[in-house]
Every structure is written in structure tokens, then in C-alpha cells.
N, C-alpha and C positions, 0 to 999 in steps of 0.2 A: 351348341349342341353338336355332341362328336358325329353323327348319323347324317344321312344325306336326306331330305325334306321328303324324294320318294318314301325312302328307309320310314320316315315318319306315319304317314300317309299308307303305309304298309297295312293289310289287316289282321291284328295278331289272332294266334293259335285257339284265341280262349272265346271267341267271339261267335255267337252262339248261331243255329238259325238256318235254313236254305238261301242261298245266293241271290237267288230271286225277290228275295221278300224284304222290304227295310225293316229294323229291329224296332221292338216295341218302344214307346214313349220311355224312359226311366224314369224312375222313382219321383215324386214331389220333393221339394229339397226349400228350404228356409233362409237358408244359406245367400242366396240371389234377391231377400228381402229384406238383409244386412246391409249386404254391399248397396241395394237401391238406397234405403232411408239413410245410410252415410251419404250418399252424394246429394241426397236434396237436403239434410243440415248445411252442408258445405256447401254449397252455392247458397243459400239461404242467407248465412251467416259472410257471406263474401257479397253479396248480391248490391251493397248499398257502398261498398267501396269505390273510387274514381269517380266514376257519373256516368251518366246517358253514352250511350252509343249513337254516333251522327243518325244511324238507320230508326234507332228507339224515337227519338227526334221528329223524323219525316214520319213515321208512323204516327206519333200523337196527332201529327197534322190530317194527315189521311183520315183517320179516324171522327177530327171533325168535315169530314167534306166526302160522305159515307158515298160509294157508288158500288155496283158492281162491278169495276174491275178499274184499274190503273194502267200503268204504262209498263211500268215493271213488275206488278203482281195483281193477286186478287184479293179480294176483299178481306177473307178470314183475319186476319194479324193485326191490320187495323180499326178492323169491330170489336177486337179482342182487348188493343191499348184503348181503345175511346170507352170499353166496359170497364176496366181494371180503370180509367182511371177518373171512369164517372165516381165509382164507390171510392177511392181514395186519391183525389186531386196531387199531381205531384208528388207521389210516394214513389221512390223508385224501387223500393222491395217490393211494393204491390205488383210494380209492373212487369219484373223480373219472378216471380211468384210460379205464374204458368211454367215458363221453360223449366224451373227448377223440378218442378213435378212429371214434365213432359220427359226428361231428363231423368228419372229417375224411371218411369215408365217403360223409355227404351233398355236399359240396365235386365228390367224384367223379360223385357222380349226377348232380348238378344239369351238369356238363359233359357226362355221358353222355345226358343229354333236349338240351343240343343240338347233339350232335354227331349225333343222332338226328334230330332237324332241320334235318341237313345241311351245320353249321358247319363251318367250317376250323377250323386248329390253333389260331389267333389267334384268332377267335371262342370255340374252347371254352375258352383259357385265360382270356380276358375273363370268362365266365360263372363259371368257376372261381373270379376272385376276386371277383368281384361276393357270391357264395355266403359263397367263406371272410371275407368283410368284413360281413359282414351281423348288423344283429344278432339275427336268429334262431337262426347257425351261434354264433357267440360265447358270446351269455348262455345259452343252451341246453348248448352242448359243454362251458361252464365248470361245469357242476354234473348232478350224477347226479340228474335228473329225469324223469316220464312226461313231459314236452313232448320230451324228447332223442328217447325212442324212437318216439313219435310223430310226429316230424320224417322219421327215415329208413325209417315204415314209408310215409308217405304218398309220399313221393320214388321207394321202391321200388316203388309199387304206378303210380304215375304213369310211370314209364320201362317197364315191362310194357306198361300201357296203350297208350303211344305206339309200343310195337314192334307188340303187334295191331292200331291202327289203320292204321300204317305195311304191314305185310306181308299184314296178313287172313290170318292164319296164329292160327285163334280158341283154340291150344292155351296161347295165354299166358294164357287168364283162369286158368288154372291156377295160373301165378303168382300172378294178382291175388289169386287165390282166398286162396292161401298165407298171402301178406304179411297182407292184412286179417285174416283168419284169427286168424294170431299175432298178428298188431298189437292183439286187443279181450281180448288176455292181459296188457293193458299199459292201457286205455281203451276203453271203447268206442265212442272218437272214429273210429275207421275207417269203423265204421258211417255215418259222413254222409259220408263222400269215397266209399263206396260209393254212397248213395243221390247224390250230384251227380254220381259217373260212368256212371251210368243215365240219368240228368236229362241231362244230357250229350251220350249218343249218343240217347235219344228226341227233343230238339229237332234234334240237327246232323248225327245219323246216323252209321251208317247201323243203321237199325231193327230190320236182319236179325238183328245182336247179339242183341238182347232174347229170340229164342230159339232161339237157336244151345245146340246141346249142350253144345260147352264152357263157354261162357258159365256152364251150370245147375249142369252138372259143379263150374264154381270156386265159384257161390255155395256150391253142399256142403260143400265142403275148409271154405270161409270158416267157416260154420255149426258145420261136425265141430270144428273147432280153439276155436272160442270158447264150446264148447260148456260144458266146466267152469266158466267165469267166469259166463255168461247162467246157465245152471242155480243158481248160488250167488244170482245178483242176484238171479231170480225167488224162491228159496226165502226171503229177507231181503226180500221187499216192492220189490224195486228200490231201495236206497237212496240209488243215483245220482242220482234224479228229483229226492229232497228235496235232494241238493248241488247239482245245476242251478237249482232253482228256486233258492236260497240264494244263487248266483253270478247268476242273473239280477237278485232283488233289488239285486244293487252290494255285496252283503257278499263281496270279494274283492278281490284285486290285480287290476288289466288288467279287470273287467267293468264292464262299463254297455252302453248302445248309442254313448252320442257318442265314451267311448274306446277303445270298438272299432272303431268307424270313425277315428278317430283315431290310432290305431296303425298302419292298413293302410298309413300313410302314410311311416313311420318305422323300422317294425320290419326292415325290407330296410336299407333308407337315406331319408334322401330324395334323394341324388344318384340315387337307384335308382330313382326313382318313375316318370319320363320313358320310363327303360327298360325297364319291365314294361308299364307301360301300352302302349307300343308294340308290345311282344311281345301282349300282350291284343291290339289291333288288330291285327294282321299274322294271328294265328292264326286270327283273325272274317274275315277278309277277303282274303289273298292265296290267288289260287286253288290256288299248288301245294300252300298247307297245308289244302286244304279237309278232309282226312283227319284233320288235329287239332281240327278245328272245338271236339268234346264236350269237350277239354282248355278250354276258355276257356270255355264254357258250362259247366264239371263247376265252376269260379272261383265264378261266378258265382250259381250255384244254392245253390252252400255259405256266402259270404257273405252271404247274401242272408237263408238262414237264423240265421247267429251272429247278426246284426244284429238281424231280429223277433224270435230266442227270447231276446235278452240278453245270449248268451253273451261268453266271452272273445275279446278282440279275436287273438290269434295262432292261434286253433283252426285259419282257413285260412289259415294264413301258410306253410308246406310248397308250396301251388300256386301263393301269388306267386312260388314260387321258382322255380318250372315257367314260369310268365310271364315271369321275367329269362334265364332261360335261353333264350327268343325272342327277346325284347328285344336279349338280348346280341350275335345275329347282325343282327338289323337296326341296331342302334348301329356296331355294328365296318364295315359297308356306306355305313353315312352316313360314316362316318369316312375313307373313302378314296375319297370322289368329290371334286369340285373344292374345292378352297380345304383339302386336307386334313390340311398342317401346321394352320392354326387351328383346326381341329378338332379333331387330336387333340393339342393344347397346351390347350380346353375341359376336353377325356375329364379330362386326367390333374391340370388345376387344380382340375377337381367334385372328382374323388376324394381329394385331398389334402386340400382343406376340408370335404368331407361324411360322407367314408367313416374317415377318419384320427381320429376324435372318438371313433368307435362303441367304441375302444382306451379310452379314459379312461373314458366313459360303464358298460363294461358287463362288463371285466375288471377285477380289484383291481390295477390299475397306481401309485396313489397309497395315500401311506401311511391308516392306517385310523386312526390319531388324528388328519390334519388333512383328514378327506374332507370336501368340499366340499357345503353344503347341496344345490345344485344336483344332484346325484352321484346323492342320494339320493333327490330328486324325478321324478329322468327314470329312475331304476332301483331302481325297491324295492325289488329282491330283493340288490340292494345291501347297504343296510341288515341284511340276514335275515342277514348271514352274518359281523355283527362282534357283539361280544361275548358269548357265551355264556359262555368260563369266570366271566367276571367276574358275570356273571348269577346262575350258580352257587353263587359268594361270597356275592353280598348273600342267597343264602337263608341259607345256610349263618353267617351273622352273626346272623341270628333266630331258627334252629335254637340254635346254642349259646347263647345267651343267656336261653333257656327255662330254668326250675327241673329238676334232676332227674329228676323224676317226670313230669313233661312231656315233659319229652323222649325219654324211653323209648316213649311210644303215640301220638306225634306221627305225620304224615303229611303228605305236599304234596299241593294241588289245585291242578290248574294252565287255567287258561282256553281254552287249544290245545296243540295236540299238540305244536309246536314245544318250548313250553315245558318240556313232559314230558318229552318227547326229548334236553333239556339237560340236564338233572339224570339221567337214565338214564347219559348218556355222565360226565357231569363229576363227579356228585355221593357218586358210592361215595368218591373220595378224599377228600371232602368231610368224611366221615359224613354222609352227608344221608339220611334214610327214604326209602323210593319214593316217586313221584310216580304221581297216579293221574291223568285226566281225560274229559270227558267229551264230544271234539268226534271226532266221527267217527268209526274202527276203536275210537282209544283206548277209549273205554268197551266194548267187548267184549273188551278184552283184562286184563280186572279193575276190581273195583270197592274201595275202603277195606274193611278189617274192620272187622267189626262194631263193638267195639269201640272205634275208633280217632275218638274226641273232641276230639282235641286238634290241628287243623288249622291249618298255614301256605299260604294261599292267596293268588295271584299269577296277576295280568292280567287283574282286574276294576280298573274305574278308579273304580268307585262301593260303597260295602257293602250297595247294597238287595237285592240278589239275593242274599248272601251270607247277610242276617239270616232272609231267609226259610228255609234252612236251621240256623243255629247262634244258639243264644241270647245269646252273646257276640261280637262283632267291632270289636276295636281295631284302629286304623295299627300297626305294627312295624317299618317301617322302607321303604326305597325301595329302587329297585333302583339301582345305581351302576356302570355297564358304563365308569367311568373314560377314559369318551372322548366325545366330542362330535357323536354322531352319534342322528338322529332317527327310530328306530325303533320298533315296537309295541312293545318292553319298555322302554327308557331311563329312568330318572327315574318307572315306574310302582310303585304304590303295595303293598306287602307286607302281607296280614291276619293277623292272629292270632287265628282263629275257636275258639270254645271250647262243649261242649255242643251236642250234636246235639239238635235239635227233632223230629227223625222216625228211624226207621232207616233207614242206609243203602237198603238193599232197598229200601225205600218211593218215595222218590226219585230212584235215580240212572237207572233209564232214563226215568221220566216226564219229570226236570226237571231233571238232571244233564246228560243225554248231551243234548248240538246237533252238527249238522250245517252243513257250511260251507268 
């Protein structure tokens, strides 16, 4: 774009209205219920490509071992696998099913904040596919995850939000109250888009908010509803803290500070970057949106925080979305002032070369034995979702190869949950014994018998932690997922630990069970 982002962001001539008042709703538009129902064919029709995600995995577990609340989340996602997959056992479409709808869901919202900001039909279809192309909606809607639901609780609480500030009509914190509410039955990442939409309207106003009845009214709902999950955290120490701090150290996908600032840039698009940032500016500064002001200050106060506490770089990626969804109306405006065929022959060649990529990058569109190293560097969780049967096997190759008598009191210990979760799903066919572990829920959900000495353990890449446990630990064999892709298990090394050093009991929550 020849203009500078301000220049964007600018509010043109034709723009109707006193300064003080944000512009009416724009027209209903059909347009944004195109671009939805293409993205949930496409993920639908992609959804049973590679396999399980490590996380889909621990969730089916979770799910049978129901509580209110875990180490690293809350209950909602694995009431939700344990449903999907009472009515269809082992279907991975079924299980993938939700996000894909959730996922298309969001695609609507993100058109309905700005159609709420006034868009036309062509602006909100703009924002629509900006959304459905992005890959937050994508890698997200492909797989049954808390970031899915997380996505459309924060959208949902941000299109509330824009109708209160829009009407001052303060019975919608009721909504907000709702959504975050539910949404900390799922994480309780709501809780900071709560705290930056306070931070929000206390910098950009208006103040009154802060104790307006409704206002107090929604934090209630918010509190009543999240109330079983925070009760469960509190009674367990919070064990959330020790996974945050555990993700701030960098022991994660997507955490640090550089690649989370590093994400902000990509995780949209980057043909998108131009256009939220502009929506960012436009909502800081055009008077008619002075009314959304807190929406771009609620950005900024949350990123602000992912970035100092460490976190993951997508935690505020829901309010970039709230940003393109501005962006989108001042894009679609730049686009039909002078010179406007070149411009929008610009729109549509960014999006061909920017947005057309996020297809290869972040769905399994390429085959899973010749995916591209590349594939796997720009999408980890890529990687997470190919070979577990084969995983399976290489235990199951060590397993039977044991003596007899071995084999009968054997057991798997597995380094993360993923891995446990593999064998829970793959390994009954197998014969394989359970698998037990010790990162997160998993070790509340059992520990080895007592008894049980005779250990095949997998996804340690060294034996020193292992001998400190067992008096014996030989190589046994490797894992061989029979495809050439560069994941935490490929090619990693299988123990055959023998003779307990301590009992069970002794060690498994001291020095068994991590967090992470």
C-alpha cells in the first residue's frame, strides 16, 4: 500500500455523522455466511487427514477421568472429547467436528464487530475472509483445542463489549459477564481480556463503567460461573501458576517473549499486519470511533502483559481479530478512492501471495510422508499430529520381545501426556499394558502398581533421570513413525528400565509428576 497506515486510518470526507456518536450498525450482509460455511467444509473435509493431535489425545483421557478442573485447564474441552466421543468412539471427524463449527462461528463474529463498526456489506465480507484465512481461524478450527474455545469466547465477549460501548445500554456486561464466565471453564485466559477491558475503558473511557451496576452485576455471573474451576484451582495449590511459569521459562510451543512478539506478526497473516494495525490506529484516533477507544487500549494492555509474563504468543490473538475487523473497513475505503482499480488488483495479489500459503502451512493439505521440513518449522503442531499408530508399534516391538515373565508385570512410562494418550487410543490393539505419566493431570489420573518393575519407558532422550529411578536401563529400541517428519517422538530412544530403586509411592509426585 503506497499510503502510510496513519493515511489509512485517516477518516474520509464521505463519512457521515457528528464526531461524538459512533456510526450506525451497517447493513446485514450474506457475504460473511460464504466465507463461514467454506471454512467449516474445509476443515471438515481436511479434519481426518494425519491423526490426533498429542493434546486431542490427553483430552480423551481427561475426559474419561471427569473433574472440575486439571493442572492445565478446565473441564469444558474434555466433557466435550468424552461427549463427541461417547456418540462416535474413535472417529476423528467427530472429534474435530466442534472446532470446525466453532471456527466458522468466529469468521461470523469477527464480521459482526465490524459490521458493528459500521461496515458495508463488502467491508464485512472483507473482514470475514481476512478471519476465515487467518491462521488463528485455521490451525485452531483444525483441531479440538482450549485455544479453539478461547478464540470464540474472547470474540464473543469483544462484540458485547462493542455493542455496550456502541449503545451505553450497560445491560450487555451481562453478556460479557457470561461468556468470560464460561469461557474460565475452558482457561482462565478470559480473566486477562477481562482485566485489559477494564484497563481499557479506565484509560479511554468512559469511567462511569467502572461502577455502573451492570457492569458489577456481569463481573458476578463472570465469578458464579467460574466459580467450580477457581474453587478446584485454589483447593490444588493453583497448578496453573507452575504451567505458566513452566511456559514462561520457553518449555513450550509458541512461548518466549521474542516469539511471541514474533507471532503477533503472522499469526493473522502478514498480508494482514497493515490492516489491523490500521484498524489499531483508526480506533485510537478517528473521532467517530472514540466510543471503541478501550477495544484498542483492552490490545494493548494484554499484549503487553503476554510479552512481560512470557506467555504465549497467540494468548491475544482473538483482539487482533477485533483490530482486522477495523482495519478491514478502512482497507475496503482506501480501496475505492482514486487510482482504485490499482488497488484493488494490490488487495487481491497480497492476498493470493500472503494469505494462500496459510492452506499449506497450517492444514494437512500435503501428503504426511513427504511433508516438507519447512511445514514443520513454521507449524509445530503439524508435526503433533503424524504418526502415532506407528509410535504405538515401535513400543509394541519392545513389549513383545520381552521374556514371558516380563512381560506379564511390565508397564509404559511415558515423558508427556501426548505420548500416554497414544497408547491409551492405539495400544489395547496392540497388547500394549497401560501407560502411566507424570506431566500434568496425567499423574492424578494413576500411578504404576506397586509391583510393576518391569518398565518400557519413552521420551527421555538421556537415561540419567531414568537411573535415578530403576537399577537397570538399557536402549531397546527407537521409535520409527516410518515417515520423515521431525517431531518430539521420531527416531527417539525406547528404555527398558528394570528394578525399582524406591517405591512407587515414594517418587511419583515428588519426582515423577512435572508440569509443562
Amino acid at each position: 500500500m503506497a499510503e502510510s497506515v496513519a493515511d489509512l486510518a485517516r477518516p474520509s470526507r464521505e463519512e457521515p455523522g457528528p464526531a461524538s456518536a459512533p456510526p450506525a450498525p451497517g447493513p446485514r450482509a450474506y457475504g460473511p455466511w460464504l466465507v463461514a460455511g467454506g471454512v467449516i467444509v474445509t476443515l471438515l473435509v481436511l479434519s481426518n487427514r494425519y491423526g490426533y493431535h498429542r493434546d486431542e489425545l490427553y483430552f480423551l483421557i481427561a475426559g474419561r477421568n471427569l473433574d472440575w478442573g486439571y493442572v492445565d485447564q478446565g473441564p469444558l474441552v474434555p466433557a466435550l472429547a468424552r461427549l463427541v466421543d461417547a456418540v462416535a468412539p474413535g472417529n476423528l471427524v467427530a472429534l474435530r467436528t466442534p472446532s470446525a463449527f466453532i471456527a466458522g462461528g468466529c469468521v461470523l463474529l469477527v464480521a459482526a464487530l465490524a459490521r458493528e463498526f459500521g461496515a458495508g456489506r463488502g467491508a464485512q465480507t472483507f473482514a470475514a475472509f481476512l478471519a476465515g484465512s487467518s491462521g488463528l481461524v485455521l490451525a485452531s478450527g483444525h483441531l479440538l483445542s482450549t485455544t479453539t474455545v478461547d478464540m470464540l469466547v474472547w470474540l464473543a465477549a469483544a462484540l458485547c463489549t462493542a455493542r455496550l460501548l456502541r449503545t451505553g445500554d450497560t445491560r450487555w456486561a451481562l453478556g460479557i459477564g457470561l461468556v468470560l464466565g464460561a469461557g474460565m471453564l475452558n482457561k482462565l485466559l478470559p480473566a486477562l481480556l477481562g482485566v485489559g477491558l477494564l484497563a481499557g475503558v479506565a484509560i479511554a473511557g468512559p469511567r462511569r463503567l467502572l461502577r455502573d451496576r451492570w457492569v458489577l452485576a456481569g463481573f458476578g455471573v463472570a465469578l458464579l460461573l467460574a466459580a467450580p474451576s477457581l474453587v478446584w484451582q485454589a483447593t490444588h495449590g493453583f497448578p496453573q501458576l507452575s504451567v505458566a511459569a513452566s511456559i514462561s521459562g520457553g518449555d513450550s510451543s509458541y512461548s518466549g517473549r521474542l516469539d511471541a512478539l514474533a507471532l503477533q506478526f503472522v499469526i493473522i497473516s502478514p498480508y494482514a499486519v497493515p490492516i489491523w494495525i490500521a484498524g489499531l490506529v483508526a480506533l485510537l484516533r478517528r473521532p467517530q470511533w472514540r466510543a471503541y477507544r478501550a477495544l484498542a487500549w483492552a490490545w494493548l494492555v494484554v499484549v503487553a502483559v503476554v510479552l512481560l509474563a512470557g506467555g504465549k504468543g497467540y494468548y491475544d490473538a482473538p483482539l487482533l481479530l477485533v483490530l482486522t475487523a477495523a482495519g478491514a473497513i478502512v482497507t475496503a475505503a482506501w480501496a475505492t478512492r482514486r487510482a482504485s482499480v490499482l488497488r484493488r488488483t494490490l488487495l487481491v495479489a497480497g492476498a493470493l501471495l500472503f494469505v494462500a500459503p496459510n492452506g499449506v502451512l497450517l492444514l494437512p493439505t500435503l501428503p504426511a510422508d513427504r511433508l516438507p521440513g519447512f511445514v514443520v518449522d513454521v507449524n509445530y503442531d503439524a508435526g503433533e499430529t503424524i504418526g502415532w499408530p506407528a509410535f504405538a508399534d515401535s513400543l509394541a516391538a519392545v513389549h513383545q520381545a520381552l521374556p514371558a515373565e516380563q512381560r506379564q508385570r511390565a508397564v509404559i512410562l511415558t515423558a508427556n501426556y501426548g505420548e500416554a494418550g497414544a497408547v491409551a487410543r492405539y495400544g489395547p490393539a496392540r497388547g500394549l499394558p497401560p501407560a502411566y505419566s507424570g506431566h500434568n493431570s496425567m499423574a492424578d489420573f494413576g500411578r504404576p502398581p506397586a509391583d510393576a518393575d518391569v518398565v518400557i519407558a519413552v521420551g527421555w532422550n538421556r537415561p540419567d533421570q531414568l537411573q535415578q529411578w530403576f537399577t537397570t536401563v538399557n536402549l531397546a529400541g527407537r521409535v520409527d513413525q516410518r515417515v520423515e517428519v521431525d517431531n518430539d517422538e521420531n527416531g527417539g530412544p525406547i528404555w527398558l528400565c528394570v528394578g525399582l530403586r524406591r517405591p512407587w509411592a515414594d517418587i511419583w509426585q515428588a519426582e515423577v509428576r512435572h508440569a509443562g
